[in-house]
Structure formats: structure tokens, C-alpha cells
N, C-alpha and C positions, 0 to 999 in steps of 0.2 A: 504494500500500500504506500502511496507518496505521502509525505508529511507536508502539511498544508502551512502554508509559512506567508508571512505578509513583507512586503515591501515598499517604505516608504521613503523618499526623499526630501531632504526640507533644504530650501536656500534662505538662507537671511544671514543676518549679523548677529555676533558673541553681544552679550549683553553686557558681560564682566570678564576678565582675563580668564581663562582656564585656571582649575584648580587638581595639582598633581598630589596624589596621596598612595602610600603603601599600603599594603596587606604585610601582616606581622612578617609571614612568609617571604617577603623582598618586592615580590612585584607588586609592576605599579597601576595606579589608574588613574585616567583623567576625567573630570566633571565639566559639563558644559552648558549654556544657557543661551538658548537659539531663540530671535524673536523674527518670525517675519510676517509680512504685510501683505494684505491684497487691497487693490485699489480699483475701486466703481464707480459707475452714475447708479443712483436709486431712480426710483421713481418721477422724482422731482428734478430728475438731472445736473442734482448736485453730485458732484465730487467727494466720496467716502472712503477714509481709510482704516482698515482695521488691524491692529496687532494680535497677535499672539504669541505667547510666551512657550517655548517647549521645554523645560525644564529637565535637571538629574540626566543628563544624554551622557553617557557613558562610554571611553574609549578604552582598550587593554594595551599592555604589553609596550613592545616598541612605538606603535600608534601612539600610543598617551604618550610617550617620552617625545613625541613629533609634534605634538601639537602642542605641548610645555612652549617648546622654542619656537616656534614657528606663527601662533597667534596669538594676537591681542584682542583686548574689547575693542569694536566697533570694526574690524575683520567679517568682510564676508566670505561664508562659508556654505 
């Protein structure tokens, strides 16, 4: 049987720097904080924007140690 598995992509910008933390163990992980935006006319044909916050995005291993050095807040990603 296939394991049903979801894929999501998000673009936006870090909210706040990466945050890199270990496990007792050595390895490491990195925390992250993705906000991004869609932009409309309503009804009224005004111009809407909305944010959204994705929060606790979680990288492992070498990855987190890549993104430590590599981004900042306000980094699109």
C-alpha cells in the first residue's frame, strides 16, 4: 500500500532570525517563523492583504546548520 503523504510549499519571509538548538544527543535543529501574504481585490475592488504566520517549521541535521548561517529575518525563503 502507498503511504499517503502531503506536500506543501510556503514562500515568504523569516519573521525573526533562525533559532539553532541541540538535542542532549549533539544534533542539531533549527526553528523557523515563515509569514507570507496573498494579495486581492474583494468585492469592492479594494486592494486586501492578508498575512499569515507558519510557525515551529523545523529543519534537521546539516540543513539547520545551513540555515544558522545562511538566513536572516526579513530573508525570503
Amino acid at each position: 500500500m502507498n503511504a499517503l503523504r502531503n506536500k506543501v510549499q510556503l514562500i515568504g519571509n523569516l519573521g525573526k532570525d533562525p533559532e539553532l538548538k541541540q538535542f542532549d544527543n549533539g544534533n542539531s535543529y533549527a526553528r523557523l517563523s515563515i509569514a507570507t501574504k496573498e494579495i486581492y481585490k474583494n468585492q469592492r475592488g479594494e486592494k486586501v492583504t492578508e498575512t499569515q504566520w507558519h510557525n515551529n517549521i523545523v529543519a534537521y541535521g546539516k540543513l539547520a546548520a545551513n540555515i544558522q548561517r545562511l538566513l536572516k529575518k526579513g530573508n525570503e525563503v
